[in-house]
C-alpha positions as YAML, in Angstrom:
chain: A
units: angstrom
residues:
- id: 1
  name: UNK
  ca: [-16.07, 11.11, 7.71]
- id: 2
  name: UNK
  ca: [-13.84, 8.59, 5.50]
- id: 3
  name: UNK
  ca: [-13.59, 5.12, 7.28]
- id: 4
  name: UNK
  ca: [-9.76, 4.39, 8.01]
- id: 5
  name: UNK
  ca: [-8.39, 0.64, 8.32]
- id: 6
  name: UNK
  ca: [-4.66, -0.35, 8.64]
- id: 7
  name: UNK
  ca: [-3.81, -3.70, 7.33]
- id: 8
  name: UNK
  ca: [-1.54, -5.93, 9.22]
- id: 9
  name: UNK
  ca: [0.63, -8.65, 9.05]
- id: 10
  name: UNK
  ca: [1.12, -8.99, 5.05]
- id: 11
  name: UNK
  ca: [3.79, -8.20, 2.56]
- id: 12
  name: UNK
  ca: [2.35, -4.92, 1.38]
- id: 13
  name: UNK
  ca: [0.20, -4.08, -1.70]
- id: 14
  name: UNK
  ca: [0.27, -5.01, -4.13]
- id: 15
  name: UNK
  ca: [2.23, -8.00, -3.40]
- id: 16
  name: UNK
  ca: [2.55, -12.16, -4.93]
- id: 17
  name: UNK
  ca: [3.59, -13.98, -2.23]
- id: 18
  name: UNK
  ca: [0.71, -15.95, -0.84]
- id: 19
  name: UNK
  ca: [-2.65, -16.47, 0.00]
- id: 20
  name: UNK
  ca: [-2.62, -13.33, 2.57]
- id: 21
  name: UNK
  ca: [-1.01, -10.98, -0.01]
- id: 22
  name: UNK
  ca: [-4.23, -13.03, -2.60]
- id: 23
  name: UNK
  ca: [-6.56, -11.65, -0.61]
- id: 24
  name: UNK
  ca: [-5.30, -8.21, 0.20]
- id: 25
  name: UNK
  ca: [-4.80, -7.57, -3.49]
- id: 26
  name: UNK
  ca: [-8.56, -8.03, -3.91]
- id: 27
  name: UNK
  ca: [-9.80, -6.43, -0.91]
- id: 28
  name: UNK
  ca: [-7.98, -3.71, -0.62]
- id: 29
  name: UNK
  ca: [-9.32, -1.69, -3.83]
- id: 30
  name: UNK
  ca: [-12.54, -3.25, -2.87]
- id: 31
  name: UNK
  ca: [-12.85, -1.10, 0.18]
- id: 32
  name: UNK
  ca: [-11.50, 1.93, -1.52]
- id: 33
  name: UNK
  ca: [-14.41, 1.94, -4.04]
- id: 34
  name: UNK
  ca: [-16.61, 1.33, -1.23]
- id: 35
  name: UNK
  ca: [-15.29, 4.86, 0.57]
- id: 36
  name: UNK
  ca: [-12.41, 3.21, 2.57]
- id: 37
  name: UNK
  ca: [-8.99, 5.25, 3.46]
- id: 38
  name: UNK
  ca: [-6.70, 2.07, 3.24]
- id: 39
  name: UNK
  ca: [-3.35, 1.28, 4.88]
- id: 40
  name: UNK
  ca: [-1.18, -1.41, 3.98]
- id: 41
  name: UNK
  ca: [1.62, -2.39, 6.15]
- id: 42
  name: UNK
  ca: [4.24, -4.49, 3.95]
- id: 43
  name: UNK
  ca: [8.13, -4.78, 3.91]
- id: 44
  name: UNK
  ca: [10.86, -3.41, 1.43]
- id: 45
  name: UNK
  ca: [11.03, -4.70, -2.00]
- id: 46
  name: UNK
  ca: [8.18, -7.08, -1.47]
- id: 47
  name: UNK
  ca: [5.60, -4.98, -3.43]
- id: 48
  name: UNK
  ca: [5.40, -4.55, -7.31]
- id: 49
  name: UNK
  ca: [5.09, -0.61, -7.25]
- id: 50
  name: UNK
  ca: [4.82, -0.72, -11.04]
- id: 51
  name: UNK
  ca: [2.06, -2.75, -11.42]
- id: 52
  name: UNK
  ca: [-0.43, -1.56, -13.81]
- id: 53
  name: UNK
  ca: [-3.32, -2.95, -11.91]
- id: 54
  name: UNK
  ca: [-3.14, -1.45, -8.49]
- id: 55
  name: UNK
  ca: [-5.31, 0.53, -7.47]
- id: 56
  name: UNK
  ca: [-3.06, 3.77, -6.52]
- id: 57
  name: UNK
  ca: [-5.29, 5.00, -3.48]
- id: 58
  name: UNK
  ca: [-4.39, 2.20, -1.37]
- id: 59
  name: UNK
  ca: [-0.95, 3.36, 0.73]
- id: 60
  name: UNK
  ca: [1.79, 0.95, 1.23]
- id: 61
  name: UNK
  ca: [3.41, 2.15, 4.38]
- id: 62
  name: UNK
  ca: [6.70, -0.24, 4.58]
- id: 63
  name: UNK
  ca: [8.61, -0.86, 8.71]
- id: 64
  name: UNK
  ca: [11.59, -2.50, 9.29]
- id: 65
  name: UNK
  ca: [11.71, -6.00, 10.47]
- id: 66
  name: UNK
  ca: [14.30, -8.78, 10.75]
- id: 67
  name: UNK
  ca: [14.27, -10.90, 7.44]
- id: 68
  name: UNK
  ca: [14.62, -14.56, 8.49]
- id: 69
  name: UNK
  ca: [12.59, -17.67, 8.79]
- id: 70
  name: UNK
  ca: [11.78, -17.39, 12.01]
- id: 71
  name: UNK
  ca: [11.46, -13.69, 13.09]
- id: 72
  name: UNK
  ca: [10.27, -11.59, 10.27]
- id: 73
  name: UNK
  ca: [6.61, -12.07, 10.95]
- id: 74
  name: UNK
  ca: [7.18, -11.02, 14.34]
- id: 75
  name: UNK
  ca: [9.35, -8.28, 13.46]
- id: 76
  name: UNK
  ca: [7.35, -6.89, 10.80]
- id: 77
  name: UNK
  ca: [4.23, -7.21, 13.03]
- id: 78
  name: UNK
  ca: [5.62, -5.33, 15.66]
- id: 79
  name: UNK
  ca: [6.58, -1.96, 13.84]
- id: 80
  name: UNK
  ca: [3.79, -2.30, 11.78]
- id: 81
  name: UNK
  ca: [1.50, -2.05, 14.77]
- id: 82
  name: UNK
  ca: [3.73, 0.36, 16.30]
- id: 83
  name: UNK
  ca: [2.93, 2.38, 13.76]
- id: 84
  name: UNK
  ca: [-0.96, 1.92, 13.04]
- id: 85
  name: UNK
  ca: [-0.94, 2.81, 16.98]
- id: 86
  name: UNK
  ca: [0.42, 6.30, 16.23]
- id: 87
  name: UNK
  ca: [-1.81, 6.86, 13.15]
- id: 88
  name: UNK
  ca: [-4.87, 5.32, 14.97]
- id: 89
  name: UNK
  ca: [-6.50, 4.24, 12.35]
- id: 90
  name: UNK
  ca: [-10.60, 3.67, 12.78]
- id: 91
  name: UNK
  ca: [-10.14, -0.36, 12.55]
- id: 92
  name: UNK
  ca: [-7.17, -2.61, 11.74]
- id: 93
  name: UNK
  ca: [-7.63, -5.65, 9.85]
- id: 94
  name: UNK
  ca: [-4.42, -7.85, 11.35]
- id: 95
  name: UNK
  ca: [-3.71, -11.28, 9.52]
- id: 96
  name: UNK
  ca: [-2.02, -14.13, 11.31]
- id: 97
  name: UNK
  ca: [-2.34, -14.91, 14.86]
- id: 98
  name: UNK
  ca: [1.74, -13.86, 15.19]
- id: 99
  name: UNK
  ca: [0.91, -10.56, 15.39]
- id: 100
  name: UNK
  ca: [-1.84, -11.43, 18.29]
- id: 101
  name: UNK
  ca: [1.28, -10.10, 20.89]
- id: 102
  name: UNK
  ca: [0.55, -6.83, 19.87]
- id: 103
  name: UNK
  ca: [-3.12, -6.21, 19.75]
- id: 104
  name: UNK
  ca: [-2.74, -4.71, 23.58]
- id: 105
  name: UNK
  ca: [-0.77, -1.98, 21.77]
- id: 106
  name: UNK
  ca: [-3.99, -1.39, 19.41]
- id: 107
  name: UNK
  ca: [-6.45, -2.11, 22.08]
- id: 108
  name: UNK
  ca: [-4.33, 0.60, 24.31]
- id: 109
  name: UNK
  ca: [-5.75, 3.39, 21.94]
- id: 110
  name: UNK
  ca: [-9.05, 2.13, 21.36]
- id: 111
  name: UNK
  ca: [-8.36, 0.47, 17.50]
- id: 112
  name: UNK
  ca: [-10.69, -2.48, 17.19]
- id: 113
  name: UNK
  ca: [-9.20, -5.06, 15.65]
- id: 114
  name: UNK
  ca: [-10.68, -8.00, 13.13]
- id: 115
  name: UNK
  ca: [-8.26, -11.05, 13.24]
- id: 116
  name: UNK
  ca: [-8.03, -13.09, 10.27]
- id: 117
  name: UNK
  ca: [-6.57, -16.29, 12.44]
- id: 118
  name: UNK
  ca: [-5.77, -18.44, 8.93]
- id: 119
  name: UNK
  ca: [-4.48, -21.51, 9.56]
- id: 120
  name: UNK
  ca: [-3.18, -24.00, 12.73]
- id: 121
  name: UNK
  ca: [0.39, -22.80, 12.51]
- id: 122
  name: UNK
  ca: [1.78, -24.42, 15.49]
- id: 123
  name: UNK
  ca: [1.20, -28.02, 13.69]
- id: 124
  name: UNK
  ca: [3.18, -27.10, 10.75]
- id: 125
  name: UNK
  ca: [6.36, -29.06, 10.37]
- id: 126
  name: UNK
  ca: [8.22, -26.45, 9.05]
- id: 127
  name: UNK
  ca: [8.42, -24.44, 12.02]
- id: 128
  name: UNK
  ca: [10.57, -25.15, 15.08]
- id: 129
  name: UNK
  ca: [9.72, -26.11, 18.14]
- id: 130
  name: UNK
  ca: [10.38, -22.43, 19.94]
- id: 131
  name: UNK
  ca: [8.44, -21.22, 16.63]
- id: 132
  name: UNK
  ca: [5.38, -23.75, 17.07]
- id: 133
  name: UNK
  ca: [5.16, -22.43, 20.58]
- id: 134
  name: UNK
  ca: [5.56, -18.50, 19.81]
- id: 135
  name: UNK
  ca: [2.52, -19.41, 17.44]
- id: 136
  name: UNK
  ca: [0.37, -21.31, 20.11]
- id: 137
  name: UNK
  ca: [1.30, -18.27, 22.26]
- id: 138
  name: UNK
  ca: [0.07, -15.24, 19.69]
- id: 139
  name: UNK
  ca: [-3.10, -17.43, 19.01]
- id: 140
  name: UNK
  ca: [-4.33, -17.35, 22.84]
- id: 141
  name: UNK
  ca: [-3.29, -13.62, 22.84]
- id: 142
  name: UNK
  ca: [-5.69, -13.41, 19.93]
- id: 143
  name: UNK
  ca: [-8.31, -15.07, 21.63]
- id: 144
  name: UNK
  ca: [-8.28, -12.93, 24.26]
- id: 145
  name: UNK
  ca: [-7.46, -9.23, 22.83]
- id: 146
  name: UNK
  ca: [-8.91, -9.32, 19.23]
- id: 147
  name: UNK
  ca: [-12.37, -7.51, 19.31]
- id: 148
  name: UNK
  ca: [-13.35, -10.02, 16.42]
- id: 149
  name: UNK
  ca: [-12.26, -13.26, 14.32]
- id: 150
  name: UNK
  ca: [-12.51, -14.40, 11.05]
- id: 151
  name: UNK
  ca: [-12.11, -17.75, 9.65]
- id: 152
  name: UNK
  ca: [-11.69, -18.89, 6.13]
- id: 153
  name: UNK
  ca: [-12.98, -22.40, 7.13]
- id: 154
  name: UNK
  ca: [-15.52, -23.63, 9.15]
- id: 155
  name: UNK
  ca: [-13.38, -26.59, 10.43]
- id: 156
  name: UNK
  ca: [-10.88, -23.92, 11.86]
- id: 157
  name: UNK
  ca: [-13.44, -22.15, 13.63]
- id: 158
  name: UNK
  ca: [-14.50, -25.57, 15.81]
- id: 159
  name: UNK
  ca: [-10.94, -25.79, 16.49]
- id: 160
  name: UNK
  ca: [-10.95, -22.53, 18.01]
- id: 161
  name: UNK
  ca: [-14.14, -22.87, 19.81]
- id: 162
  name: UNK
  ca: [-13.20, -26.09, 21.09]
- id: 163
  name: UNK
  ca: [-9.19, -24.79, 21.78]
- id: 164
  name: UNK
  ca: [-9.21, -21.82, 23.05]
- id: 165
  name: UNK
  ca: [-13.73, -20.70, 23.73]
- id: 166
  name: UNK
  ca: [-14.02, -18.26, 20.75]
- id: 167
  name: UNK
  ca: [-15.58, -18.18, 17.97]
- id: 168
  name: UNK
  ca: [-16.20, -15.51, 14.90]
- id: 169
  name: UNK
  ca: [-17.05, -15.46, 11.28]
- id: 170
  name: UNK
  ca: [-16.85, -17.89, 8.70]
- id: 171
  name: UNK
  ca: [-15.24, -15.37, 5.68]
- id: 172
  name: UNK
  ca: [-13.48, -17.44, 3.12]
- id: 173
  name: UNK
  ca: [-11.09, -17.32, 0.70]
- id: 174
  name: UNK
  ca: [-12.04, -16.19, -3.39]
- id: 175
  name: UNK
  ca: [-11.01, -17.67, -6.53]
- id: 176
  name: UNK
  ca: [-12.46, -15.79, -9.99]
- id: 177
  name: UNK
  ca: [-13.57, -17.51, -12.95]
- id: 178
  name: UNK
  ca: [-11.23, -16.59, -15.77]
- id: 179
  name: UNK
  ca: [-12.03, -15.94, -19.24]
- id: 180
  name: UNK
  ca: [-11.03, -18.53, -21.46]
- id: 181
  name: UNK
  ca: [-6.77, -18.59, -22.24]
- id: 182
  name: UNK
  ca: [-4.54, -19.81, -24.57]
- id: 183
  name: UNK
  ca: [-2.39, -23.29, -23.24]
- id: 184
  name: UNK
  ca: [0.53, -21.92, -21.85]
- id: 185
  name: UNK
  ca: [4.00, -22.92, -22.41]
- id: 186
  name: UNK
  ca: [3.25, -25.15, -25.67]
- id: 187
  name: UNK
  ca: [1.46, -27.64, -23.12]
- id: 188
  name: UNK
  ca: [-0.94, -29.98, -24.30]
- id: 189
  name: UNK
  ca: [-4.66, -29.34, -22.85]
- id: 190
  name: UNK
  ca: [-5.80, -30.79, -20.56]
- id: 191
  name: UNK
  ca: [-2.91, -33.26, -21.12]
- id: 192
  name: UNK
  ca: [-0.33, -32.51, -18.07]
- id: 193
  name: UNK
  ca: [-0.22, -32.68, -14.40]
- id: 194
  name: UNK
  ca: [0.14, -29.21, -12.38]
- id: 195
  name: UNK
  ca: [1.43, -29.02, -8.73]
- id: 196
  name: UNK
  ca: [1.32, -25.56, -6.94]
- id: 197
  name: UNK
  ca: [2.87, -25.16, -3.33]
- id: 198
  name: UNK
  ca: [5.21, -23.57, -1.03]
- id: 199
  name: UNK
  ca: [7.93, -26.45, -0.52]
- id: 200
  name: UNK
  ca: [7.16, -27.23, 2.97]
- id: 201
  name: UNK
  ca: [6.61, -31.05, 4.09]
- id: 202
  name: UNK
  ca: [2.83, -30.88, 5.02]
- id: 203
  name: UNK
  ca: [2.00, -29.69, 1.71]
- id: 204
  name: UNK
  ca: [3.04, -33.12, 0.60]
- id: 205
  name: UNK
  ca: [5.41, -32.06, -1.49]
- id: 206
  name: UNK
  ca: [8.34, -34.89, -0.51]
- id: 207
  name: UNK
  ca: [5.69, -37.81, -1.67]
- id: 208
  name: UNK
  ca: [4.34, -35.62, -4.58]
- id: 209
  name: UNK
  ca: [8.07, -35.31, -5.64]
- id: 210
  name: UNK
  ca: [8.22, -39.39, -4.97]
- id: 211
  name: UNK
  ca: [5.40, -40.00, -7.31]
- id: 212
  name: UNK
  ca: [6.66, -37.34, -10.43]
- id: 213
  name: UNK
  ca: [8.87, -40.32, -12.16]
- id: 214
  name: UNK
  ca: [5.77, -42.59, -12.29]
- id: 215
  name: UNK
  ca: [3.29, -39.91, -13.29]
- id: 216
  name: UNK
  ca: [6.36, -38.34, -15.53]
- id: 217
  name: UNK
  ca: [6.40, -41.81, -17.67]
- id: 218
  name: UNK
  ca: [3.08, -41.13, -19.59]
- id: 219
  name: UNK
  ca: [2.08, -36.88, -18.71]
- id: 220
  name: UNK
  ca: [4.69, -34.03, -18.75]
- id: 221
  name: UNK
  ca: [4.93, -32.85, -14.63]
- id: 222
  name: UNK
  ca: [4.78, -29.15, -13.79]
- id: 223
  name: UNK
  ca: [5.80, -27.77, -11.11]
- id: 224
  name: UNK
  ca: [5.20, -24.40, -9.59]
- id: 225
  name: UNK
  ca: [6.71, -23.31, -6.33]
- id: 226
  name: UNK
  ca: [9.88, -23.05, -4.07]
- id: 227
  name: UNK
  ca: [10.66, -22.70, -0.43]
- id: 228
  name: UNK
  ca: [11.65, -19.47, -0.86]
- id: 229
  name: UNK
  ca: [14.77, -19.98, 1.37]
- id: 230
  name: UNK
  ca: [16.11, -22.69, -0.72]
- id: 231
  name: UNK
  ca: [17.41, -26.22, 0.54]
- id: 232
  name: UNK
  ca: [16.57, -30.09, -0.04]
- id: 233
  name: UNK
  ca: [13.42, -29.50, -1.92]
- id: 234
  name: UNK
  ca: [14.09, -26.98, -4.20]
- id: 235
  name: UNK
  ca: [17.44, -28.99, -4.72]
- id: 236
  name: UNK
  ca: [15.09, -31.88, -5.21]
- id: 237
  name: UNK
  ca: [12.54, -30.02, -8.06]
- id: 238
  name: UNK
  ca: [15.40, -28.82, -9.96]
- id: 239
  name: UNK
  ca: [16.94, -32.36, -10.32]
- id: 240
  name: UNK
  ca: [13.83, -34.06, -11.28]
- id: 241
  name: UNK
  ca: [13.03, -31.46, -14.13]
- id: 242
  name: UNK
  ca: [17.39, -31.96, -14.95]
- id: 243
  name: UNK
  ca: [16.94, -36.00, -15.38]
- id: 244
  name: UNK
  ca: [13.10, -36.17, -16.80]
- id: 245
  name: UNK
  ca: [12.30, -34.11, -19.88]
- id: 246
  name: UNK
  ca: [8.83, -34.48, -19.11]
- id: 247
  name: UNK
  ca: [9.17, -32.65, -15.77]
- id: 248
  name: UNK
  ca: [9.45, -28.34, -15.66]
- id: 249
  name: UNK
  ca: [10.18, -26.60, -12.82]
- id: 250
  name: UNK
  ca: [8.81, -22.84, -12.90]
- id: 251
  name: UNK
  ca: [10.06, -21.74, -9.29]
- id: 252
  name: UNK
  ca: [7.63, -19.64, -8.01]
- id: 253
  name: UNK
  ca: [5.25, -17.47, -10.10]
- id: 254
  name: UNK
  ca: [3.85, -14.02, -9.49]
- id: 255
  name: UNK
  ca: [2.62, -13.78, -12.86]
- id: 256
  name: UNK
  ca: [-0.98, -14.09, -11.84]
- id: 257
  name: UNK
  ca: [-2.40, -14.76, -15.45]
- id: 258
  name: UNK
  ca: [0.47, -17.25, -16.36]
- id: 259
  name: UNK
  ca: [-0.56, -19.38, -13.39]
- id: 260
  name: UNK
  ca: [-4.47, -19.32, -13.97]
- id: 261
  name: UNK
  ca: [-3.59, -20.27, -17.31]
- id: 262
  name: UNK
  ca: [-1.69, -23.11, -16.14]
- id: 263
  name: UNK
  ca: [-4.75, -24.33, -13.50]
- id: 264
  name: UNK
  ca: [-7.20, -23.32, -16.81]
- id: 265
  name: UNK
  ca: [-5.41, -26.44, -18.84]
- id: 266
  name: UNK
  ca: [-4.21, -28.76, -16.40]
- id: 267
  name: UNK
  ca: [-5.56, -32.67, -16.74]
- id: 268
  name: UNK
  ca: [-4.81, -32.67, -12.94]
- id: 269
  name: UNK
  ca: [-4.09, -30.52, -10.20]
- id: 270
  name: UNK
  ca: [-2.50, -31.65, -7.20]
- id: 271
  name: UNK
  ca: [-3.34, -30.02, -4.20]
- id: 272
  name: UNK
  ca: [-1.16, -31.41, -1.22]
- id: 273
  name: UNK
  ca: [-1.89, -28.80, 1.59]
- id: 274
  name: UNK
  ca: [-2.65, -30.64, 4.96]
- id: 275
  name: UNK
  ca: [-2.55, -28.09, 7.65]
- id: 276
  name: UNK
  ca: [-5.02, -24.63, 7.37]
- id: 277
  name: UNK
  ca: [-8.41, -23.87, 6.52]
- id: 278
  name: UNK
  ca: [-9.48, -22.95, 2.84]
- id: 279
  name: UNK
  ca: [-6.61, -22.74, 0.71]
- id: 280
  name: UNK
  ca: [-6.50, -19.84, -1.79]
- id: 281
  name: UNK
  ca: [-4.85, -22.02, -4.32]
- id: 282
  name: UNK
  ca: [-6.86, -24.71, -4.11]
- id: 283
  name: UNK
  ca: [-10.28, -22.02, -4.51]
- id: 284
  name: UNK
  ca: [-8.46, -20.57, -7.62]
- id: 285
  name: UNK
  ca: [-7.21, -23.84, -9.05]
- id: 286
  name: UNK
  ca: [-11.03, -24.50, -8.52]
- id: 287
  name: UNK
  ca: [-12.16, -21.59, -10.07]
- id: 288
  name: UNK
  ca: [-10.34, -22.17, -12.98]
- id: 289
  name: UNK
  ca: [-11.65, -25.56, -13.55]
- id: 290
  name: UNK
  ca: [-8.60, -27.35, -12.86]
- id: 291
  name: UNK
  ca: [-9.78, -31.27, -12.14]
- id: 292
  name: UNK
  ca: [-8.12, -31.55, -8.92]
- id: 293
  name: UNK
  ca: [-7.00, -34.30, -6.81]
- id: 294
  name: UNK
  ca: [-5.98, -33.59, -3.14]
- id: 295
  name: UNK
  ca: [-4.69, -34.96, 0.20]
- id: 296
  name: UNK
  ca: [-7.21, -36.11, 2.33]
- id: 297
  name: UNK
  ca: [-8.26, -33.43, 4.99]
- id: 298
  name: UNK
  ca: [-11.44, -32.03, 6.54]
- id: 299
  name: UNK
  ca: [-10.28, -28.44, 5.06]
- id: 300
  name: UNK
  ca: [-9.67, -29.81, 1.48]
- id: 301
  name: UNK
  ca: [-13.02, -32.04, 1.91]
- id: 302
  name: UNK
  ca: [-14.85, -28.54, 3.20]
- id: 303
  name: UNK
  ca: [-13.25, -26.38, 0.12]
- id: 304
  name: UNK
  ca: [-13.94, -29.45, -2.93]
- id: 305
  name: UNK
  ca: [-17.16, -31.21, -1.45]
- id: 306
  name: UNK
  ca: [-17.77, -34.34, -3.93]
- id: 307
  name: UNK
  ca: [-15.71, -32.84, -6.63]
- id: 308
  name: UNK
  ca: [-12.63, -33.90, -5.75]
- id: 309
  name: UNK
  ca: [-10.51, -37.06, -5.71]
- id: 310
  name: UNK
  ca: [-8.83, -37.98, -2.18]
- id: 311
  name: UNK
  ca: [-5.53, -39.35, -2.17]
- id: 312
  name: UNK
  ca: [-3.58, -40.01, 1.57]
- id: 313
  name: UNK
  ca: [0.31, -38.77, 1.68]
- id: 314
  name: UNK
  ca: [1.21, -41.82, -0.26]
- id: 315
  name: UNK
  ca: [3.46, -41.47, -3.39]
- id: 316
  name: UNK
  ca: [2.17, -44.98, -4.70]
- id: 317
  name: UNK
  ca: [-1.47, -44.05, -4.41]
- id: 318
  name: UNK
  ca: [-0.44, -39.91, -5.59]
- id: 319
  name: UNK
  ca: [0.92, -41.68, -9.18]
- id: 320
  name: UNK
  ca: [-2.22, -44.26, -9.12]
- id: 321
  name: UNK
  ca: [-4.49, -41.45, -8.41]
- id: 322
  name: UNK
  ca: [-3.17, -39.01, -11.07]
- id: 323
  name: UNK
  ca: [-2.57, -41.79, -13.66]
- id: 324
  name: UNK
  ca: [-5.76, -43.05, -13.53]
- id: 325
  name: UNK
  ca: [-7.85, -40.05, -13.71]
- id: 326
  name: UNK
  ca: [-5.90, -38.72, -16.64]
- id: 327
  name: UNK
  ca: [-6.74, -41.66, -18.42]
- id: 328
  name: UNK
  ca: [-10.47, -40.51, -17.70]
- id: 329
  name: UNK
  ca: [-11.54, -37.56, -20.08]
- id: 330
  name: UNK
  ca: [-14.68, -37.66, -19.44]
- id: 331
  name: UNK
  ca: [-14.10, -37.38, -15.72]
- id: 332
  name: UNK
  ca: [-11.73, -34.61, -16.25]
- id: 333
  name: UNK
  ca: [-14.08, -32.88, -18.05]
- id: 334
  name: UNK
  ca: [-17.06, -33.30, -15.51]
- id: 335
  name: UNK
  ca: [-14.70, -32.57, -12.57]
- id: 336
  name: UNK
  ca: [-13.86, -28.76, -14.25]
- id: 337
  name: UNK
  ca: [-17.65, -28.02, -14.31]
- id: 338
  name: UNK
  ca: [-18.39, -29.36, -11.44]
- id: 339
  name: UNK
  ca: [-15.10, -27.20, -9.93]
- id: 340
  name: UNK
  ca: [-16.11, -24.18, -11.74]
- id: 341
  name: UNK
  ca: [-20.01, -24.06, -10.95]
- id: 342
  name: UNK
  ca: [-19.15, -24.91, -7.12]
- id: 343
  name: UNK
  ca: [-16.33, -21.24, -6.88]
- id: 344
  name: UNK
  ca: [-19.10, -19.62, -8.62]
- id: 345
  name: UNK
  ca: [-21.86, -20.21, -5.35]
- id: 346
  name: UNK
  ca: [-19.80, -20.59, -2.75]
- id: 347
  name: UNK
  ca: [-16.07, -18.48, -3.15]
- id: 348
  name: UNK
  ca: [-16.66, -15.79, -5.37]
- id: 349
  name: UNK
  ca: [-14.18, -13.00, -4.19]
- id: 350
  name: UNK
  ca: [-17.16, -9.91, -4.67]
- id: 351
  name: UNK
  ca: [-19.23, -12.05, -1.82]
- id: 352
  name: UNK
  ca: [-15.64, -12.44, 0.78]
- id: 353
  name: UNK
  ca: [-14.74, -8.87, 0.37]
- id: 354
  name: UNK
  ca: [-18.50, -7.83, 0.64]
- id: 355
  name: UNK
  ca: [-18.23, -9.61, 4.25]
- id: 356
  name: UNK
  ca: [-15.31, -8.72, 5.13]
- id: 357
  name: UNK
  ca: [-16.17, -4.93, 4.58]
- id: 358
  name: UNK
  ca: [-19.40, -5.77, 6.57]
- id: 359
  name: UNK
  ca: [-17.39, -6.90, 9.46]
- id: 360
  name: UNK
  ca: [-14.79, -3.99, 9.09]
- id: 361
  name: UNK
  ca: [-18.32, -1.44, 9.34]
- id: 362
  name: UNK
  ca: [-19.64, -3.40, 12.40]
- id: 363
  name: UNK
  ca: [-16.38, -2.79, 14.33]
- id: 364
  name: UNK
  ca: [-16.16, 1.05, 13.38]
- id: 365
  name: UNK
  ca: [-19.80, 1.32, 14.51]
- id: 366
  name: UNK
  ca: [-20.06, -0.75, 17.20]
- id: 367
  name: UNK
  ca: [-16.71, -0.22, 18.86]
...
């Protein structure tokens, strides 16, 4: 008999929106090859159906759901478990402790479930207060109804075992190594300073933005990302890149080679990220050899090691950080191979889908 797993609680396959949609690109024809029936639960018009490099037995099954800040996740969640508990699948794979409301409905016809938790959502700053606690809420549902956990940090996983008593397996997230690309966009290698986020406060982004006219003086600024709902941020990027002509705002990317190429060349990658576990972007931008200098966390410390430069949400010491390792090329150039050879041995995308299809086997057989 084939294997079946339904995946929950992304945008669908194959999709560009974030780190979830990252991983589910890569593990999804992963566990096809490897004699998988795959499901992938996503929402309409979020998928590239014409994209040459997915793999066409994975099945996008697309619910309704309510598109807005604060309720799609639920929404979408919710009829895409309905669903998976009418097909009964032989294991879900559910991202996103949101959907944890629902795993009675899968644990009501005897679908074992592996819960990818990913980060602390309920400290994020761009959630409200009724949000934060419908997170804290679908996280101790988790806890109690998910047959198994994964997290993509081992800091995360203390925070569960000290939070809520639970603990599970450390599966991060990938980042490949690319082959070697031409500078995109006329850039200068290794001469310009990259930024790549969702425009949410705790990815630093206001006091990134603070520091671009400093750094802006002596490197050209890009900048990759956008709220995705607009507002003061993305009003913010688009009038730094109108009054600096050393500043280019991209909006967000789902050109996957365009943006490797960008971490490939970069003098310095900013990583601003403050709330999660290992961040997909930051593994890539690692991956590609991107010299890298990052907030100051215990997730960004776990991901980086020594390799990185630490930098607290300070525009001041952002620009002075930036500046000042730019001005280092031999530093930049020992930081990429340093960045490169530590993806290589510890995030290599073959070894976290080879666990996570490990896991996925364990439940079927065990369950």
């Amino acid at each position: 008999m084939v294997p079946s797993v339904a995946v929950i609680g992304t945008r669908g396959y194959p999709s560009y929106y974030g780190g979830f949609e990252t991983a589910v690109r890569k593990l999804a024809p992963y566990l096809v090859q490897c004699g998988w029936d795959v499901t992938v639960y996503g929402r309409k018009g979020a998928t590239k159906s014409q994209d040459p490099s997915a793999e066409l037995r994975v099945l996008t099954r697309i619910t309704p759901g309510v598109e807005t800040k604060n309720l799609s996740t639920l929404s979408y969640g919710f009829t895409a478990t309905a669903s998976a508990s009418i097909l009964k699948p032989d294991v879900a794979l559910v991202m996103n402790v949101a959907n944890g409301y629902f795993l009675p409905m899968l644990r009501a016809r005897s679908i074992p479930t592996l819960v990818n938790v990913d980060g602390i959502e309920w400290e994020r700053a761009k959630w409200s207060p009724l949000a934060r606690r419908a997170f804290r809420g679908g996280a101790q549902c988790t806890a109690r109804w998910a047959n198994e956990l994964v997290f993509d940090a081992r800091a995360i996983e203390l925070y569960w075992r000290r939070e809520f008593g639970v603990g599970g397996t450390f599966i991060p997230y990938g980042g490949d190594v690319p082959d070697s690309t031409e500078v995109p966009m006329g850039l200068p290698h290794r001469g310009y300073v990259l930024v790549v986020a969702r425009f949410v406060p705790e990815n630093s982004v206001p006091e990134f933005f603070a520091a671009v006219p400093k750094i802006a003086a002596s490197h050209p600024v890009v900048i990759v990302g956008t709220s995705g709902y607009g507002g003061e941020l993305d009003e913010k990027a688009q009038g730094l890149a109108n009054e600096h002509s050393n500043v280019s705002w991209l909006g967000h990317i789902s050109d996957d080679d365009l943006l490797v190429g960008l971490w490939q060349h970069a003098g310095v990658y900013f990583h601003g990220h403050s709330v999660g576990g290992t961040n997909p972007a930051l593994v890539q931008a690692m991956a590609a050899g991107a010299p890298i200098v990052a907030r100051d966390t215990v997730y960004n410390r776990e991901v980086l090691g020594d390799n990185g430069t630490y930098v607290p949400p300070d525009a001041d010491q952002i620009a002075g950080a930036i500046v000042s390792l730019m001005s280092d090329s031999s530093q930049l150039v020992e930081d990429s191979r340093r960045n490169v050879l530590r993806a290589v041995e510890e995030y290599s995308w073959r070894n976290v889908c080879a666990a996570y299809e490990a896991s996925l086997s364990r439940l079927v057989r065990d369950t």
